[in-house]
Steps between C-alpha positions, in 0.01 A plus 500: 500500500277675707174422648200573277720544178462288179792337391430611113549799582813471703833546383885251517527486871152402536528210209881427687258481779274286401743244348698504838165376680480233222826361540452507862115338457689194290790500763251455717334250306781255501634518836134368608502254245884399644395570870140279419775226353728511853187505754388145302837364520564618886123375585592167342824488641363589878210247409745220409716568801205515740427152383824329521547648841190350655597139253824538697387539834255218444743261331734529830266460719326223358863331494623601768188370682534197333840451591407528872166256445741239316729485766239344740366327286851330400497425855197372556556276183793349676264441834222347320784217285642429881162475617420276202803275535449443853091460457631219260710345726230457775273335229736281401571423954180484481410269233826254689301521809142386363684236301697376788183510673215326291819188476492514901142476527428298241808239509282259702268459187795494237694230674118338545507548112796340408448176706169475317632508170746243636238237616343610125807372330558172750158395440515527111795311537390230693176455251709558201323757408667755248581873616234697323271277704592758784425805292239759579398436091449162552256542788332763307423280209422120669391634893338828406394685750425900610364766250933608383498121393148443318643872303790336428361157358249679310834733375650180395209333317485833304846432390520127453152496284563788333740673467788266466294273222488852278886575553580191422291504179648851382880373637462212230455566158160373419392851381674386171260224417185571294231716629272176472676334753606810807138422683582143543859539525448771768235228699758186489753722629285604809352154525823367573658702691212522736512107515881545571453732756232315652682145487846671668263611770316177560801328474679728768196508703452092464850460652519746775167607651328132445782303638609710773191723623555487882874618443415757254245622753743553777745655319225719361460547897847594526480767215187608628715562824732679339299768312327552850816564629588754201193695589608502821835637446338716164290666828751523724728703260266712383368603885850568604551732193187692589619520850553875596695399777920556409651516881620156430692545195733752645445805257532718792860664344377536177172696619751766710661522191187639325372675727847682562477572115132591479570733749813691310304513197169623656786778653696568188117546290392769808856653482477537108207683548582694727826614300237549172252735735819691620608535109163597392460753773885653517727364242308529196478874605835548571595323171288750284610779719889433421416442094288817515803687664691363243313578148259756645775835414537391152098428472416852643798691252303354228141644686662797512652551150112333395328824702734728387418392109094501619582857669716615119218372304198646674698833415574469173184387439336785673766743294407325189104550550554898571786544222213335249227705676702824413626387155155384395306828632753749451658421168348175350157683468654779288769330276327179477677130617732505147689778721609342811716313356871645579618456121209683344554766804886519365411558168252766632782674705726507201245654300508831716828500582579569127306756513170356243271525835483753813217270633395151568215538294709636208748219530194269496375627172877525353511156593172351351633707176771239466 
């Protein structure tokens, strides 16, 4: 149709016209719809490959990195057991030595020890005095002497008076008798077993301590001997332990050993690092470099085919907008929007070619007749 002419009053070629720029409007129409569809599914495509690209590179390199870390550190795990067996071994040299030691410097005192308890045992004998006359307990309880021993006796008459009367109250069955009678019951019971316990120790006391005082008081010398000499070896054993000093316990293999160890692991922990700065600083790259050699052709054929599709659409778009610009000032304005529709446009077409119209305004009105 040409320029400056209203389509009303044009004839079939310009209506032919006009439905050919319709078809091609909606033509147009759908490809960008299609293209619009393809540049979504390339972007998310390029998107999603983007992603597992870098979720590649970082994957292998975390592993691979890993891989070089653990093998140090599988080494240095074996070091540190060797060093652990062999620290174990000069505790336990060590521990022989400071034994072996405290029984050298204290075996004047044990053997002392040992013919004290002897002249303990001859002299009860030769009194006729029972064993337990020899004990540190008896002692404690007729010769009392030192705060341990008062704590002790007072320990004891906390037991005897007390305690023991109210087990042996609940151990008998005296709970069963009538309420009336559990005070008193419960008194008899601890009035005789306090006079029991009292009488046993009179009697005991009456014929050891009374009748042989001087001898119990030398062997109490004796013991008293003894326990010196106990402190004396108690101090000598724990001063050697403390001792800092090991040059005479002959450790001096097992402490080459460690250091010979301490030394490989303090090289195989600078070596690992070095190997994981080295990594960081070359290999990782190189690693990404290679998978990026690898996936990038396929990655940028999909960037391609997804600019290609942006490229289509911006064009179709852009044909759309000026196919709609012309439809809707051109021909929309005169025939109204009922008559860009390509059927309605048919049935216009057919009107005139059977000769009922000779223009488009005629074929509208012949058509509104129907």
């Amino acid at each position: 149709m040409e320029d400056n002419t209203n389509i009303m009053s044009g004839d079939l070629n310009a209506l032919k016209q006009f439905r050919d720029m319709v078809s091609s409007y909606n033509e147009a129409v759908q490809n960008s719809a299609g293209c619009a569809s393809d540049e979504k599914r390339l972007e998310k495509d390029l998107l999603l490959n983007r992603k597992n690209l870098k979720d590649n590179i970082d994957s292998t390199v975390n592993k691979r990195r890993s891989e070089v870390q653990d093998k140090f550190d599988e080494e240095i795990s074996k070091d540190k057991d060797k060093l652990k067996r062999i620290q174990n071994r000069r505790g336990k040299a060590k521990d022989k030595g400071v034994k072996g030691r405290i029984a050298e410097e204290t075996a004047d005192l044990v053997k002392q020890n040992s013919e004290l308890k002897k002249n303990i045992r001859a002299a009860l004998k030769e009194n006729r005095l029972p064993g337990f006359c020899g004990s540190g307990f008896y002692f404690t309880l007729y010769y009392t002497k030192g705060a341990a021993e008062v704590f002790i006796c007072a320990m004891m008459i906390v037991l005897m008076f007390l305690l023991m009367p109210a087990a042996i109250y609940i151990a008998l069955p005296l709970e069963k008798l009538p309420e009336r009678y559990t005070i008193p019951a419960f008194a008899i019971t601890y009035f005789v077993v306090i006079v029991i316990v009292f009488f046993v120790y009179k009697i005991i006391g009456d014929r050891t301590k009374h009748k042989h005082e001087d001898e119990l008081r030398a062997v109490r010398a004796l013991r008293d001997r003894i326990n010196s000499n106990k402190k004396q070896i108690s101090n000598i054993a724990r001063s050697i332990t403390k001792d800092k000093n090991e040059d005479m316990y002959g450790l001096e293999d097992y402490d080459a050993q460690i250091r010979d160890i301490e030394e490989d692991i303090a090289k195989i922990t600078a070596d690992k690092e070095e190997a994981l700065k080295n990594f960081d600083n070359n290999a990782s790259a190189e690693i990404a470099s290679e998978i990026e050699n690898r996936e990038m052709p396929r990655i940028n054929g999909i960037e391609e085919d997804y600019n290609a599709a942006v490229k289509l659409h911006a064009e179709l778009d852009e044909q759309v907008r000026q196919l709609g610009l012309k439809i809707s000032t051109d021909y929309e304005a005169y025939l109204g929007k009922e008559f860009t529709d390509t059927v309605k446009i048919d049935e216009l077409i057919a009107i005139m070619e059977t000769g009922k119209a000779s223009t488009v305004s005629e074929a509208v009105n012949e058509y509104n007749k129907k």
